[in-house]
NUKOL-63299 format. One record per residue (C-alpha): residue in three letters; x, y negated, z. Coordinates in steps of 0.2 Angstrom, whole numbers, padded with zeros to 4 digits, always signed. Layout:
REM NUKOL-63299
ALAXYZ/...
This chain:
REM NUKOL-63299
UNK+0566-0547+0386/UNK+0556-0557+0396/UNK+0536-0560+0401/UNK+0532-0547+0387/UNK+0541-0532+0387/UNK+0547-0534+0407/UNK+0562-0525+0401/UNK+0580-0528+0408/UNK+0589-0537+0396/UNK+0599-0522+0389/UNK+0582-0510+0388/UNK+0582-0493+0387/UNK+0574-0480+0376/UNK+0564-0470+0386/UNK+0562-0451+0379/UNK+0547-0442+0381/UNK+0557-0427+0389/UNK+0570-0428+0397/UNK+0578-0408+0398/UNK+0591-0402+0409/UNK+0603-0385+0409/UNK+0610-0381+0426/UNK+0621-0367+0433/UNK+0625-0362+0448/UNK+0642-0351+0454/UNK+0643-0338+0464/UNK+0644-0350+0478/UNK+0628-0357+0474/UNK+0634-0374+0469/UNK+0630-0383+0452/UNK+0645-0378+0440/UNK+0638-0384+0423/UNK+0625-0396+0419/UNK+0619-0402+0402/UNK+0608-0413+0392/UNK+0606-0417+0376/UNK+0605-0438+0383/UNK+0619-0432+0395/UNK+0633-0438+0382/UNK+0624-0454+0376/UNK+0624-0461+0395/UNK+0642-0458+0400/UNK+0646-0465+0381/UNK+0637-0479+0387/UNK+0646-0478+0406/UNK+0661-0476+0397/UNK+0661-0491+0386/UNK+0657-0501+0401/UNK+0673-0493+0410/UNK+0662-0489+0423/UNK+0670-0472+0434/UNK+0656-0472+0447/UNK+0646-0458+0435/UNK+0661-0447+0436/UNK+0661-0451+0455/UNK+0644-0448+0459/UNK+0648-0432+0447/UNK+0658-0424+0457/UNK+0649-0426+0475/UNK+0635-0416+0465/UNK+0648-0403+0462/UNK+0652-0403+0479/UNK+0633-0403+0487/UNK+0630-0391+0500/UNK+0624-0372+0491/UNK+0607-0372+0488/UNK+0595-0359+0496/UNK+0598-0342+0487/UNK+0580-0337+0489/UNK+0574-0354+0480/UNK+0585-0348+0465/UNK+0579-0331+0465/UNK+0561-0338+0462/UNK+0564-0352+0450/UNK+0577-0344+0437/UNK+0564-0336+0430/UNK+0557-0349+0418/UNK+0558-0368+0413/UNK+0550-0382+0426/UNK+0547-0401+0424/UNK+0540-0416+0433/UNK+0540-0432+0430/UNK+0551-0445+0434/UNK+0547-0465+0438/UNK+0561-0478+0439/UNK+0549-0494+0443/UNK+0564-0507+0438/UNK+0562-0523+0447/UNK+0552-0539+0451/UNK+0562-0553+0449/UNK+0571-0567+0436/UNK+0564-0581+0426/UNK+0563-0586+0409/UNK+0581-0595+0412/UNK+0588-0578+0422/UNK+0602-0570+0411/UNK+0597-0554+0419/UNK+0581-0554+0411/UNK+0563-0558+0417/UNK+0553-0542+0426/UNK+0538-0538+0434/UNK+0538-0522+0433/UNK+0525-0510+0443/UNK+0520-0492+0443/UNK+0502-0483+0446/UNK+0498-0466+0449/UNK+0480-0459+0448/UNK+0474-0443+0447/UNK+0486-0434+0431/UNK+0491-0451+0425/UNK+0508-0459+0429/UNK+0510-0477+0420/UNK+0524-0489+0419/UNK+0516-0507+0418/UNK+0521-0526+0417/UNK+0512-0539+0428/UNK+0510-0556+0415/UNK+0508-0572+0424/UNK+0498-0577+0410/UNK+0484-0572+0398/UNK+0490-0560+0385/UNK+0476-0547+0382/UNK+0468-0531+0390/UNK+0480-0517+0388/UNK+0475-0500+0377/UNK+0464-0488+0386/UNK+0476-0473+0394/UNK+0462-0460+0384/UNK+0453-0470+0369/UNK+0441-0452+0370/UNK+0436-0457+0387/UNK+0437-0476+0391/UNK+0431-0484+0406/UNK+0440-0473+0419/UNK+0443-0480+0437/UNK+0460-0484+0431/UNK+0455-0493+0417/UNK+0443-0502+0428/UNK+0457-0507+0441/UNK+0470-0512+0427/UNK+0457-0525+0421/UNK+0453-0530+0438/UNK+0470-0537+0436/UNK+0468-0547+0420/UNK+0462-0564+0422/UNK+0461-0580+0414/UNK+0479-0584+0422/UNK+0486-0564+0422/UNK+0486-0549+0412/UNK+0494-0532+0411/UNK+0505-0523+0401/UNK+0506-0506+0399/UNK+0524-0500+0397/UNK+0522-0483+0397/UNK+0511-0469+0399/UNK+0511-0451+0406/UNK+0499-0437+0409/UNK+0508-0426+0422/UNK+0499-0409+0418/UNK+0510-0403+0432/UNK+0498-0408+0445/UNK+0489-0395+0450/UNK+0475-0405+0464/UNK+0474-0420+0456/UNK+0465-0435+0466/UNK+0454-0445+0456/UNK+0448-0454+0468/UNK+0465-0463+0477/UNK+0477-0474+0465/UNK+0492-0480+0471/UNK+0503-0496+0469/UNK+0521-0495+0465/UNK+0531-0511+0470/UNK+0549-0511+0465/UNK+0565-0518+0471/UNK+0561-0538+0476/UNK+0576-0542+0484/UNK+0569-0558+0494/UNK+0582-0573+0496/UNK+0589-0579+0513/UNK+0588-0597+0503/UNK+0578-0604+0490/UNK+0583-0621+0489/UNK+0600-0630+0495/UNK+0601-0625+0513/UNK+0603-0635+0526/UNK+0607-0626+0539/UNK+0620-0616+0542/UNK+0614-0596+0533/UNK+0616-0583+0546/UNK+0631-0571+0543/UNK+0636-0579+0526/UNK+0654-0575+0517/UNK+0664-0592+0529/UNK+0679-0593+0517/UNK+0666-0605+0506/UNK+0660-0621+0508/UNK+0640-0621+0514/UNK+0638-0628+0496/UNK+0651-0617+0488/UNK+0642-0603+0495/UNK+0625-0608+0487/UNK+0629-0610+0468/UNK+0636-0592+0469/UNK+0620-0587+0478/UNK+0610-0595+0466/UNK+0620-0584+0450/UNK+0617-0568+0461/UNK+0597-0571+0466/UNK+0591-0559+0455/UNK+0572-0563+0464/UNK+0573-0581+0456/UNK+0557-0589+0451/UNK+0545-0573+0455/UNK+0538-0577+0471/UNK+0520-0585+0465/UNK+0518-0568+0450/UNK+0522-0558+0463/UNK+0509-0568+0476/UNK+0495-0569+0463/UNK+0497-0549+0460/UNK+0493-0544+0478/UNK+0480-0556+0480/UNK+0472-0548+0464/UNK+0476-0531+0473/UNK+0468-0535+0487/UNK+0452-0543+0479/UNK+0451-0529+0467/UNK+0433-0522+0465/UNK+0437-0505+0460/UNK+0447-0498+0474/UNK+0442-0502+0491/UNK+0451-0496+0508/UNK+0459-0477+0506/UNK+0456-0480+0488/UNK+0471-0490+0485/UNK+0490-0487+0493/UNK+0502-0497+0490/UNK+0521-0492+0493/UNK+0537-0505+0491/UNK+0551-0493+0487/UNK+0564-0505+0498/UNK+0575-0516+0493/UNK+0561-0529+0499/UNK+0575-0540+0507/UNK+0592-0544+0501/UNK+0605-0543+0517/UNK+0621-0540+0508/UNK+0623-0552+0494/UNK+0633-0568+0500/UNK+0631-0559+0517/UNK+0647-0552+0529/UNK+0644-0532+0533/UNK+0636-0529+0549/UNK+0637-0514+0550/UNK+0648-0498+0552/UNK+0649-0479+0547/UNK+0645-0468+0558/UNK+0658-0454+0559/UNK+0648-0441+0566/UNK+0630-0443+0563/UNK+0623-0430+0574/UNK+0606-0433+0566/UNK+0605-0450+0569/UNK+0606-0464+0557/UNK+0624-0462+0551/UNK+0627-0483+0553/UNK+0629-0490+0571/UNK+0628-0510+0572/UNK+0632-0519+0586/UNK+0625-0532+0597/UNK+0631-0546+0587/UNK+0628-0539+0570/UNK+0611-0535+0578/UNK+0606-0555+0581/UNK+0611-0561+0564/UNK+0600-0546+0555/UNK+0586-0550+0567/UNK+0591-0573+0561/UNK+0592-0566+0544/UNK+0572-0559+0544/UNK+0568-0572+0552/UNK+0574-0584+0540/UNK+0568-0573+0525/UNK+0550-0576+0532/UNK+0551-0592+0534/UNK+0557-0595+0514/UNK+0544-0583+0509/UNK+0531-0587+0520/UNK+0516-0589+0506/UNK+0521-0570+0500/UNK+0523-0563+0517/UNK+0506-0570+0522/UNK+0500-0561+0505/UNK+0507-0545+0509/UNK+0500-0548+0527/UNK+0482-0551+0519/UNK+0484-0534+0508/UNK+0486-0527+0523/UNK+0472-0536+0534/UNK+0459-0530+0517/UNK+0464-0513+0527/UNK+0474-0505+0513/UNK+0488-0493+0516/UNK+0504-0501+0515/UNK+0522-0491+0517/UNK+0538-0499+0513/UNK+0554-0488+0511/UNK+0571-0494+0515/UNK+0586-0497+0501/UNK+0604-0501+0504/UNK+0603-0520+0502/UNK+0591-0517+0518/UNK+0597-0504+0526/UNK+0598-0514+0543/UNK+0578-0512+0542/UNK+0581-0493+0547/UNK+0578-0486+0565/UNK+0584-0489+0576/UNK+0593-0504+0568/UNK+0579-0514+0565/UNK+0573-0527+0575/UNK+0556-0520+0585/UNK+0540-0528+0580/UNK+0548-0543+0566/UNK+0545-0531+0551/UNK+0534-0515+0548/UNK+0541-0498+0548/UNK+0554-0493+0534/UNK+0553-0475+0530/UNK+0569-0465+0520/UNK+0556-0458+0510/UNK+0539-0453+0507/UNK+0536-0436+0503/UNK+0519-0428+0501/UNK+0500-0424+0491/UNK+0514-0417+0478/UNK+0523-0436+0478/UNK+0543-0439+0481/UNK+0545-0456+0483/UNK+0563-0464+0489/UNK+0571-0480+0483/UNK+0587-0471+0477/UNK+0601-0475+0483/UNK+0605-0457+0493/UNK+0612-0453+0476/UNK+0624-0465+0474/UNK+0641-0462+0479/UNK+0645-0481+0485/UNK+0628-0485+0491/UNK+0622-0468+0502/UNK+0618-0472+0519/UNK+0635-0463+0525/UNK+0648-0471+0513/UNK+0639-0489+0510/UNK+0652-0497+0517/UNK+0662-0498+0498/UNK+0646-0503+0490/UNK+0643-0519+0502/UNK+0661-0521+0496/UNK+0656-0518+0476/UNK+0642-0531+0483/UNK+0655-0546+0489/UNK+0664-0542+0473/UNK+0648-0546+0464/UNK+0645-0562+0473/UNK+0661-0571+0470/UNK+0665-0562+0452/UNK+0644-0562+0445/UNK+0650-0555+0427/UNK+0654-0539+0435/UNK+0635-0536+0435/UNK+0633-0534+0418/UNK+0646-0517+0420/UNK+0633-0510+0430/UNK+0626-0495+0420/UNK+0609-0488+0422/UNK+0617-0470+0424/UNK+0601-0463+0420/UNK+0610-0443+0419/UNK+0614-0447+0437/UNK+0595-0450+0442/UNK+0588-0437+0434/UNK+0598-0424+0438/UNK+0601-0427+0455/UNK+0580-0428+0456/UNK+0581-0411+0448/UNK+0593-0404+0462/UNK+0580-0411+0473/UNK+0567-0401+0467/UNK+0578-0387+0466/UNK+0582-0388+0485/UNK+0562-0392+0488/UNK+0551-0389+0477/UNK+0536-0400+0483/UNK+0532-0411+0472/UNK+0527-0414+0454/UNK+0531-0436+0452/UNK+0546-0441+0457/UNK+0548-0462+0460/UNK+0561-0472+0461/UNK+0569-0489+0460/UNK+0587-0495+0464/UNK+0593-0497+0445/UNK+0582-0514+0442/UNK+0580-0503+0424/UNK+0561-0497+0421/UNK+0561-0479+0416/UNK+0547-0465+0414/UNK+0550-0446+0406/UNK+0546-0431+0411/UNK+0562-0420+0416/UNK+0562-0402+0409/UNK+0574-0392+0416/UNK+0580-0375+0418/UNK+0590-0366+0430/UNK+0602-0350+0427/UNK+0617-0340+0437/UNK+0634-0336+0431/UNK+0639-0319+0428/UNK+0648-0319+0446/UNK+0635-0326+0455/UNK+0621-0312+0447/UNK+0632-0298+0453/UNK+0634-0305+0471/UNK+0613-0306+0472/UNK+0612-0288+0466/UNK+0624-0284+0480/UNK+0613-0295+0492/UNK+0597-0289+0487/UNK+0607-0270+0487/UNK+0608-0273+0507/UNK+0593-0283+0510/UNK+0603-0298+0514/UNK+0600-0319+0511/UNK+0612-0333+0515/UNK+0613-0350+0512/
C-alpha cells in the first residue's frame, strides 16, 4: 500500500491470462460461463456477503441474443485482448483506503499499468532491455524528476494489434473524484444530505473523500505531461475515464429514470436539479482551481483531451450538462482498435438506466463509511462482460476501464461454443438461407 506499489489496500494478483469458457443456447443467450479465477472472486464476493455478483450475473444471462452471424464466425477458435482497469488517483498516506496514482499508457503493442511517485524513487526498468531507448521509454523518463518518478506496475505486449502506432501514446487518467469541499465549508454545499448539521455533514464528507490529499501529484503530472519533450501535439492523448467529479457522495439525487428511453439519455432532471448540478461544477472549480487551470494548460499545449462520463458524474451527460461550464463527456471511446468506457454500464446498480439504487448504495456509504470495505473488485464481472463486448462487436484489441478504484491488467483469452440445441437450430438456418438476431 501506498506511494510505492499504488495499490489499493487489499491488492490483487494480477494473472497473466485471464481465460474465459462461454456458451451460448439455442436462444443465443450466454448459458454457461467459466474461468478457472471465476470461483476464487465469488469466494472472495462471498466472504464479503456481497450479492451484487450474482446480481450483475443474472442481467448477463438475461442480455439481449447476440448476433447469430457473429457466433458463426468466432466459434471457430480461441481470441484474446487485453484488458486495463487503471484503479484510481486519489488517498494520502493517512487514507485507510490506501494511497494511489495510478495511470495507464498505450503505445504501439505496449499496454502498461504505472504508478506516478511525488517523489524521487528511481528510473523504472526498460519495457524491452533488447531495445532500450524507445519513445516510451523516453516519455516515461520525461516524467521522472528530482521531485517525481514512475513506477511501472505492469507490463503488456498486445500482439493482438495488428496496425500498431508507434508514433501516438496515450494517457490513461483514472477515476479522480474531485471534492465539492476541501476544507470546513462555510457556505451552505449545493444539494447536500439536509438531515445533518453543515458540520455534521463535513466529517462524514471528509471519511468518504477518497480524492484526499492528491490534488498537487496529480497537478505536477500534467504539467510534466504537458512539458514533455518526447511527445508533442497528435503525439500524446490523454483520456479521463469519468468519474472526474464526485456529485453523489454527501449529495441528494437529482436525477430520475427514464421509463422509456426512446434513444435518449435514460435520466431526465429537472429544472431545479439542473441549478444545483450547474452550483455544484461550479463550486468544484473553484476548490480545484490550481488543477483545472492545469488540465486547462494540457489542453492550451494543444494536446487531445477526452473525458468520458461515470455514474458519480453522470449529470455531466447530454443533454444534462450544463452548456459550455465543462468539456464534452462522451459514454465511450471506441476506435483505432481501442474500447474505452469508464464501466459502470456493467454494473447492475450503477448503469445509466437503474442508478437510481446505486446513488442509494451511495447515501448508505456516506452515513455508514465501513460499508466500503465490502465492496469487492468483482473482477469475473469485468472481464466477462468486456468479453460479451467483444463478442457483440468485435473492434477492438485493448479494452480500458476504471470504476473499481482496483488497478488491474491481463490479457482475457476466451473461447466461444453453442449447445447441442442451438448447433441444430443453425444447421436448420443455414438449411433455408435464413439469419436472425
Amino acid at each position: 500500500m501506498g506511494k510505492i506499489d499504488g495499490m489499493p489496500a487489499a491488492p490483487e494478483t494480477m494473472p497473466r491470462d485471464y481465460p474465459w469458457y462461454l456458451t451460448f443456447d439455442e436462444h443465443l443467450q450466454l448459458s454457461e460461463w467459466n474461468s478457472p479465477y471465476k470461483a476464487r472472486d465469488f469466494a472472495v464476493a462471498a466472504r464479503r456477503q456481497n450479492i451484487s455478483d450474482l446480481a450483475t450475473m443474472y442481467s448477463i444471462l438475461t442480455k439481449k441474443p447476440i448476433a447469430r452471424t457473429r457466433l458463426q464466425q468466432i466459434r471457430k477458435r480461441a481470441y484474446s485482448f487485453v484488458f486495463l482497469d487503471v484503479g484510481r488517483w486519489g488517498g494520502s498516506e493517512q487514507n485507510p483506503h490506501g494511497m494511489q496514482r495510478n495511470f495507464g499508457l498505450i503505445w504501439g503493442k505496449w499496454v502498461v499499468l504505472c504508478n506516478f511517485l511525488g517523489f524521487n524513487y528511481n528510473y523504472p526498468d526498460y519495457l524491452d532491455r533488447d531495445k532500450k531507448g524507445s519513445l516510451l521509454d523516453k516519455f516515461i523518463r520525461g516524467l521522472c524528476t528530482t521531485k517525481s518518478s514512475v513506477r511501472i506496475i505492469k507490463k503488456l505486449y498486445c500482439y493482438e494489434i495488428n496496425k500498431p502506432d508507434w508514433n501516438k501514446i496515450r494517457v490513461l487518467l483514472p477515476d479522480l473524484h474531485l471534492p465539492v469541499v476541501t476544507s470546513p465549508p462555510k457556505t451552505e454545499v449545493p444539494g447536500r444530505f439536509s438531515d445533518l448539521s453543515l458540520d455534521s455533514w463535513y466529517e462524514k464528507y471528509k471519511l468518504g473523500n477518497i480524492f484526499d490529499g492528491a490534488a498537487n501529484d496529480l497537478r505536477d503530472f500534467l504539467l510534466l505531461l504537458a512539458t514533455n519533450p518526447v511527445a508533442k501535439g497528435q503525439q500524446l492523448q490523454i483520456a479521463q475515464l469519468g468519474d472526474m467529479y464526485e456529485f453523489w457522495v454527501g449529495i441528494d439525487r437529482q436525477f430520475e429514470n427514464r421509463p422509456t428511453t426512446g434513444g435518449q439519455f435514460p435520466l431526465v432532471v429537472d429544472a431545479k436539479g439542473k441549478k444545483t448540478i450547474a452550483a455544484l461544477v461550479e463550486r468544484t472549480h473553484k476548490e480545484n482551481k490550481p488543477l483545472f487551470d492545469a488540465f486547462e494548460y494540457v489542453t492550451r499545449s494543444g494536446y487531445a483531451v477526452t473525458y468520458l462520463y461515470g455514474n458519480h458524474d453522470n449529470y455531466l451527460a447530454k443533454p444534462i450538462c450544463p452548456q459550455g461550464e465543462v468539456a464534452d463527456r462522451q459514454k465511450e471511446y471506441r476506435q483505432d482498435g481501442l474500447f474505452f468506457e469508464h464501466g459502470h454500464a456493467g454494473d447492475d446498480s450503477n448503469a445509466d438506466p437503474t442508478c437510481k439504487s446505486g446513488h442509494g448504495v451511495t447515501r448508505h456509504v456516506f452515513y455508514h463509511p465501513i460499508i466500503r470495505s465490502f465492496d469487492p473488485n468483482r473482477r469475473a464481472i469485468w472481464t466477462c462482460i468486456s468479453t460479451l463486448s467483444w463478442i457483440a462487436k468485435p473492434d477492438f484489441q485493448v479494452y480500458a476501464m476504471a470504476h473499481t478504484h482496483s488497478p488491474f491488467l491481463t490479457r482475457v483469452k476466451f473461447t466461444v461454443k453453442l449447445t447441442s440445441k442451438a448447433k441444430k437450430l443453425d444447421e436448420a438456418f443455414r438449411y433455408h438461407g435464413m439469419q436472425r438476431l
